[in-house]
C-alpha positions as CSV (number, residue, x, y, z in Angstrom):
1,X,-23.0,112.8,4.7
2,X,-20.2,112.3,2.7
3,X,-19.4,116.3,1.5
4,X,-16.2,118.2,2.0
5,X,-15.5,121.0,4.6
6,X,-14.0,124.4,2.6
7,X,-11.5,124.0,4.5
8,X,-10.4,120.2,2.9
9,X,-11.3,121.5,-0.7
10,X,-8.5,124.4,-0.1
11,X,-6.2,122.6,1.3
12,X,-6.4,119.7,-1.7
13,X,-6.2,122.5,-4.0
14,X,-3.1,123.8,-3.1
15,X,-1.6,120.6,-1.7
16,X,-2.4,118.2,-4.2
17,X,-4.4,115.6,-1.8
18,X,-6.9,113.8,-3.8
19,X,-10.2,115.5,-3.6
20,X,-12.9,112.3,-2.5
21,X,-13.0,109.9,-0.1
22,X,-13.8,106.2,-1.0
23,X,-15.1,103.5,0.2
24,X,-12.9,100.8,1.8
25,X,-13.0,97.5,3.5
26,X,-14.1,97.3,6.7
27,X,-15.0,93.5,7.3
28,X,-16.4,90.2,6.2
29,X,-18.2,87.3,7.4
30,X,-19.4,83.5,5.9
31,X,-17.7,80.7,4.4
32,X,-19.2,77.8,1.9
33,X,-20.9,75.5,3.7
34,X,-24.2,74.7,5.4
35,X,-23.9,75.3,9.4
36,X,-24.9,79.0,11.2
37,X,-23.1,81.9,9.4
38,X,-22.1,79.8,6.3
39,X,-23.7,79.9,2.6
40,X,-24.0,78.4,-0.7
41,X,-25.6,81.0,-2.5
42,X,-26.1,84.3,-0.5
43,X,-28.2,86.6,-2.9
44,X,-30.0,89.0,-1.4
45,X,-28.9,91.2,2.0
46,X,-30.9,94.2,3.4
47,X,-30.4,96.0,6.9
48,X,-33.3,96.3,9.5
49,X,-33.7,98.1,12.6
50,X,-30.9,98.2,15.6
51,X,-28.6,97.2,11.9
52,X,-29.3,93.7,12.1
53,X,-28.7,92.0,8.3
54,X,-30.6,90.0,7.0
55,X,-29.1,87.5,4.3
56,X,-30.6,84.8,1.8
57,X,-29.2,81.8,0.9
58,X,-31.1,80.6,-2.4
59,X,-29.5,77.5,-2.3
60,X,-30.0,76.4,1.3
61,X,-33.1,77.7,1.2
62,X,-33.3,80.0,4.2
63,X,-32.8,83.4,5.5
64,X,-29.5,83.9,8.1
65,X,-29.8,87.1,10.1
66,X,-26.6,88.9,11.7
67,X,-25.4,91.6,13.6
68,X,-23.6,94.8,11.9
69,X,-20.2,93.0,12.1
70,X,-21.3,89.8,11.4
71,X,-22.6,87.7,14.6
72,X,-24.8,85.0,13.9
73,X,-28.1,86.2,15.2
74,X,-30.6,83.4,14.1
75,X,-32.1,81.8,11.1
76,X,-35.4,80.0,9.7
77,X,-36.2,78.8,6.4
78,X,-36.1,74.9,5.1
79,X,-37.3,73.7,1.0
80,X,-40.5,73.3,1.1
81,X,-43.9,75.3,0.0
82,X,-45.4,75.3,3.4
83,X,-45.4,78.9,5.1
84,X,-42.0,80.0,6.0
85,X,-40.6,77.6,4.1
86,X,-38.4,78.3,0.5
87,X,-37.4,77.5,-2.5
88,X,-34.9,79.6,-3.9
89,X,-35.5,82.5,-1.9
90,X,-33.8,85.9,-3.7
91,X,-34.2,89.2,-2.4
92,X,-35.0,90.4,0.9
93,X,-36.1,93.8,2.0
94,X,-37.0,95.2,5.7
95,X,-39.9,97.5,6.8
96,X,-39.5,100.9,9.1
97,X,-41.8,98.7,11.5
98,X,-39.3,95.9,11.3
99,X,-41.2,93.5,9.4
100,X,-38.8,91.0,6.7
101,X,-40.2,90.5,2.9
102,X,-38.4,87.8,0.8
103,X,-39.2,86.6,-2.8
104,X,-40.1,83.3,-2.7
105,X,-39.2,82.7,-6.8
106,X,-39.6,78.6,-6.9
107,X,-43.0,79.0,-5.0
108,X,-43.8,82.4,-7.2
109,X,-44.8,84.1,-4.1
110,X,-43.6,86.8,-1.3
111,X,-43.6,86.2,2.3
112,X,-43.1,88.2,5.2
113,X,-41.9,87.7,8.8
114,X,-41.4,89.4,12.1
115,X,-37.3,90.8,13.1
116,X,-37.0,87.4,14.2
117,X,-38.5,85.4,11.5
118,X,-41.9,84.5,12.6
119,X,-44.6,83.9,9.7
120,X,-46.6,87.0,9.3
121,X,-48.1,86.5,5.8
122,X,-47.6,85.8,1.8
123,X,-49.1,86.1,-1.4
124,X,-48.2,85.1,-4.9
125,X,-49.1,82.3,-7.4
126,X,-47.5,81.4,-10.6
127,X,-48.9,83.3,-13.7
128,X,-48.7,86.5,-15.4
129,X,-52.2,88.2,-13.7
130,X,-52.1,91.0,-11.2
131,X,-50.7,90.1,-8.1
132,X,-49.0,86.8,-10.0
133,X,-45.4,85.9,-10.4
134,X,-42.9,83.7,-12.6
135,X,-39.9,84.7,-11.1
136,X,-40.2,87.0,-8.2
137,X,-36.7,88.6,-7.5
138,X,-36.0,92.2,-5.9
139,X,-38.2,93.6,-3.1
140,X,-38.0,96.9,-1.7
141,X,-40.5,98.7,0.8
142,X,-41.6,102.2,0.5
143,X,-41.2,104.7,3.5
144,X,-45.2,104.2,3.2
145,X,-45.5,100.6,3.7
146,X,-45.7,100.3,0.2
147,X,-43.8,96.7,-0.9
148,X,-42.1,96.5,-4.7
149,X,-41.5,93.5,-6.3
150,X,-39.5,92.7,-9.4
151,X,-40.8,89.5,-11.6
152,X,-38.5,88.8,-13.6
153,X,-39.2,86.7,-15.9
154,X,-42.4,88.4,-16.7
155,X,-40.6,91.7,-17.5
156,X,-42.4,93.7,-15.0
157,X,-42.4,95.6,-11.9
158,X,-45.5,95.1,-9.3
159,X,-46.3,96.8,-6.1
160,X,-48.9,96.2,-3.1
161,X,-50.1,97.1,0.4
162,X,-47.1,96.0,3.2
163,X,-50.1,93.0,3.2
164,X,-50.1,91.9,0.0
165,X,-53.2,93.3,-1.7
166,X,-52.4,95.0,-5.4
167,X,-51.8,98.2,-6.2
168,X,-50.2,98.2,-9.4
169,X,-47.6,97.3,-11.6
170,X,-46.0,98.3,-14.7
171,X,-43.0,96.9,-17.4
172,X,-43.3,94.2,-20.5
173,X,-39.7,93.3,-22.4
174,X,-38.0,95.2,-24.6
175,X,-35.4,97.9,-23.9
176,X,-37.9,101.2,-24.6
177,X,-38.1,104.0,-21.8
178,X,-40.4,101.6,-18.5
179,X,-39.6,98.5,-20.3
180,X,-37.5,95.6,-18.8
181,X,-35.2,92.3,-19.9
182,X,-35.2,90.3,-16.4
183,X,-35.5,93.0,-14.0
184,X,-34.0,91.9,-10.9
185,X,-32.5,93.9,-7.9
186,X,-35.0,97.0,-6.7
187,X,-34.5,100.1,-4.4
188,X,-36.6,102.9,-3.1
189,X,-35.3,106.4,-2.3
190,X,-36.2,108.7,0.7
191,X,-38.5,110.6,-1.3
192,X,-40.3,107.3,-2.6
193,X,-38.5,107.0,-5.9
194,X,-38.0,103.5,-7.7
195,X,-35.2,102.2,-9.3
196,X,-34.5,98.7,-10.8
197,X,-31.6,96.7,-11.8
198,X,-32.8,96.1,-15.5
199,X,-30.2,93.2,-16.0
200,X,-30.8,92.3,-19.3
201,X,-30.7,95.7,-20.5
202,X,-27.3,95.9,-18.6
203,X,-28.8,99.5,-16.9
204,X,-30.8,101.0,-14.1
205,X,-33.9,102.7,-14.7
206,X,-35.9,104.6,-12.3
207,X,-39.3,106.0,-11.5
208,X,-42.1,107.8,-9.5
209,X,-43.7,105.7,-6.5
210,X,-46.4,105.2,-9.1
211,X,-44.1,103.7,-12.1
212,X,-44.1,107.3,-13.9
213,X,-40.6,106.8,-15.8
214,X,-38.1,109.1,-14.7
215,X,-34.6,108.3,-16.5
216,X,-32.1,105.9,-16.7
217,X,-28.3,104.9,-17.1
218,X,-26.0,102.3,-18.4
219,X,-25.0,100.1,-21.1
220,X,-23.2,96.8,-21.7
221,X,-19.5,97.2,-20.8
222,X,-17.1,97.3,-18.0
223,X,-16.0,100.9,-18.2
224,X,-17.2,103.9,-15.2
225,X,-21.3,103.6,-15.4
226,X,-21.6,100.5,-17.9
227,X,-22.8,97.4,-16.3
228,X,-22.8,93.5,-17.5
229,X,-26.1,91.8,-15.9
230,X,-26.3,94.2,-12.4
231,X,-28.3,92.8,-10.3
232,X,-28.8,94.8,-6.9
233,X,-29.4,98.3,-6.2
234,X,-29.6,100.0,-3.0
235,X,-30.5,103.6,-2.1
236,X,-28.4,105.5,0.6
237,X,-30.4,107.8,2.7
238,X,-28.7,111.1,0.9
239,X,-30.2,109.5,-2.3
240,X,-26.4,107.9,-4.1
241,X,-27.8,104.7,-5.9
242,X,-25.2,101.5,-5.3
243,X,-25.3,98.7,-8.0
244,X,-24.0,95.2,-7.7
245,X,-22.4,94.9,-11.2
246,X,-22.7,91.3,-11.0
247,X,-20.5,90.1,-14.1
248,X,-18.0,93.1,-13.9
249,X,-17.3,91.7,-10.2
250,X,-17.4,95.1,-8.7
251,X,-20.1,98.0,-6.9
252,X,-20.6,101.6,-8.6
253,X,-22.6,104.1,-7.3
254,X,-24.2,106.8,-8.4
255,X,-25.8,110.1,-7.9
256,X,-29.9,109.9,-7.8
257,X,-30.1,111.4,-11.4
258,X,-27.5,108.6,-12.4
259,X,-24.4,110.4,-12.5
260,X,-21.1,108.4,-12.2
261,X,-19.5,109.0,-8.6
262,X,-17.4,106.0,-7.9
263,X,-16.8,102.0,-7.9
264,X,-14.6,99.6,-6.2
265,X,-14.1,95.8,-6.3
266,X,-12.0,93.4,-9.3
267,X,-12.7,89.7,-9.4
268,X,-11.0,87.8,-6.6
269,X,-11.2,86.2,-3.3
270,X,-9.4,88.6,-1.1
271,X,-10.5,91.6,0.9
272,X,-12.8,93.8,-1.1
273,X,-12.5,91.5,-4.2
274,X,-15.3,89.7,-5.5
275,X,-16.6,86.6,-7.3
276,X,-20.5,87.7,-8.8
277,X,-21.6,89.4,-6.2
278,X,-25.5,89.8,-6.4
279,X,-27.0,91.8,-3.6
280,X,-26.0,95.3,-2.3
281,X,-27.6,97.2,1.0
282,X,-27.0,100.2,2.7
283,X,-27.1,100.9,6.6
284,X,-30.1,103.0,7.9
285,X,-27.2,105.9,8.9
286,X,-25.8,105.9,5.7
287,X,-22.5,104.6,7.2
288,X,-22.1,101.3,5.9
289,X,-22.6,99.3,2.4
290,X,-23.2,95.6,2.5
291,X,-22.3,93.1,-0.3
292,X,-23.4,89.8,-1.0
293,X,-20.4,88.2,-2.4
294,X,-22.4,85.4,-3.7
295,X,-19.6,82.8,-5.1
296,X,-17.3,83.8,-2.3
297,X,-19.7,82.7,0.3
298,X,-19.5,85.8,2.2
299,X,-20.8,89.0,3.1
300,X,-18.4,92.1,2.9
301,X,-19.1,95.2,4.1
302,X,-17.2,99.0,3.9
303,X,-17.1,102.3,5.1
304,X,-16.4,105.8,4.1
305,X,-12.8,106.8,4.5
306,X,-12.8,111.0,4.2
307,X,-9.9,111.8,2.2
308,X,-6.6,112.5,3.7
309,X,-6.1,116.1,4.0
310,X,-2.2,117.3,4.5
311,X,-2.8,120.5,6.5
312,X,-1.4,124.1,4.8
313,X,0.5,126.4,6.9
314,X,0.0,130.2,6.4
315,X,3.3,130.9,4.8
316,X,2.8,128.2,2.6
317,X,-0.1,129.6,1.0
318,X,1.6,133.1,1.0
319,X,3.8,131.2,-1.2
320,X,1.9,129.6,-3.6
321,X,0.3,133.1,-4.5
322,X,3.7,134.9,-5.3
């Protein structure tokens, strides 16, 4: 997706063009306030099919959907326990067959919804049993249906059927290898790896489809692959791992093992600055990353700018090699 021709890596070795592209600001969208398109507190953002995205809002209470660049497309949601209703919604994730799963965390639960936001199901009480929550935060969905959920304040990670029945789950606190302090934002890879936003534990850890621990990254700081409280994680379809570090007012990303590949954002209110931003989501195409700039009341969104590659005549290399 992102990889450079032979040609470019010549040609930046003997002209001195920088060698990677970066992301950059493409757009934005939202403002603070309570009508279509604006937010109070937009958390969580995901992309569904025909690249509609998909937005909470977890202090209005609802879900706001959009086109690619931003178009209001719709909305439902309204405080209240009753199906489709919310309070505090958090993350929202979106099903190859289109289907919408948010985290209900005030009513403990996870519902789901057509494209458009028609009730389809939930489940969820409040407790620490299977299939319980006390916080429900991050949800992802597997290739295979399957549906992750992060509960936060019970230090765990669960998973279920795309209908709700449990499967499994794994996590208690602590900062050992599979153990969590407020896990919040979750992602699932192509090949049906986990990872989780271990905020507490200011790192991402990741794992098999079954929990099997696989590795991790990160510690408390602000420097390239430290992280203060992230709290999204999205998975492009090449595998790079994005991370809304929410404190450090910024996105990194990441190769699938963890390694260090980028970041961009500084606290601020102006294009491709932010102010907490909590969510993070990437297009289907691998073209586009979305960010939930929560206490800007916004959405950003960037693309991939290849690097710009001076071109070398013939002579010129003759040249260089005398």
């Amino acid at each position: 997706m992102k990889g450079l021709t032979i040609f470019a890596a010549t040609a930046v070795a003997f002209s001195g063009t920088a060698a990677f592209g970066v992301w950059v600001y493409k757009g934005k969208w939202g403002s603070e306030g309570s009508g279509s398109g604006q937010f109070k507190l937009p958390n969580g953002v995901a992309v569904g099919a025909g690249d509609a995205v998909y937005v909470t809002d977890g202090t209005l209470d609802r879900v706001q959907y959009f086109t690619k660049n931003g178009s209001f497309l719709g909305r439902w949601g309204v405080k209240g326990s009753a199906s489709g209703q919310f309070k505090r919604p958090n993350g929202v994730a979106v099903a190859t067959n289109g289907d919408v799963y948010v985290t209900d965390g005030g009513n403990y639960r996870v519902q789901y919804f057509t494209k458009d936001g028609n009730f389809l199901g939930t489940w969820g009480s409040r407790g620490s049993g299977p299939g319980r929550f006390t916080e429900p935060y991050g949800v992802a969905v597997a290739p295979n249906g399957t549906v992750y959920v992060t509960d936060a304040a019970n230090d765990r990670v669960q998973y279920f059927t795309r209908n709700g029945a449990y499967l499994g789950g794994w996590g208690t606190n602590g900062s050992g290898e599979g153990e969590f302090k407020g896990p919040l934002g979750a992602g699932v890879a192509p090949n049906g790896n986990f990872y989780v936003a271990d905020s507490g534990n200011h790192r991402v850890q990741y794992f098999t489809a079954k929990g099997v621990y696989l590795g991790r990254w990160g510690r408390s700081g602000s420097g390239d692959g430290e992280f203060d409280n992230p709290a999204g994680v999205a998975v492009m379809p090449n595998k790079d791992v994005f991370v809304a570090d929410w404190f450090n007012h910024r996105v990194q990303y990441f190769t699938a093992a963890g390694s260090f590949l980028g970041k961009w954002g500084a606290r601020g209110s102006g294009n491709g600055q932010f102010q907490y931003p909590r969510g993070v989501a990437v297009s289907r195409d691998g073209e586009r990353v979305y960010v939930a700039d929560t206490v800007n009341y916004r959405v950003q969104y960037f693309v991939w700018s290849d690097p710009a590659v001076e071109p070398i005549s013939v002579g010129r290399v003759k040249a260089l090699f005398k």
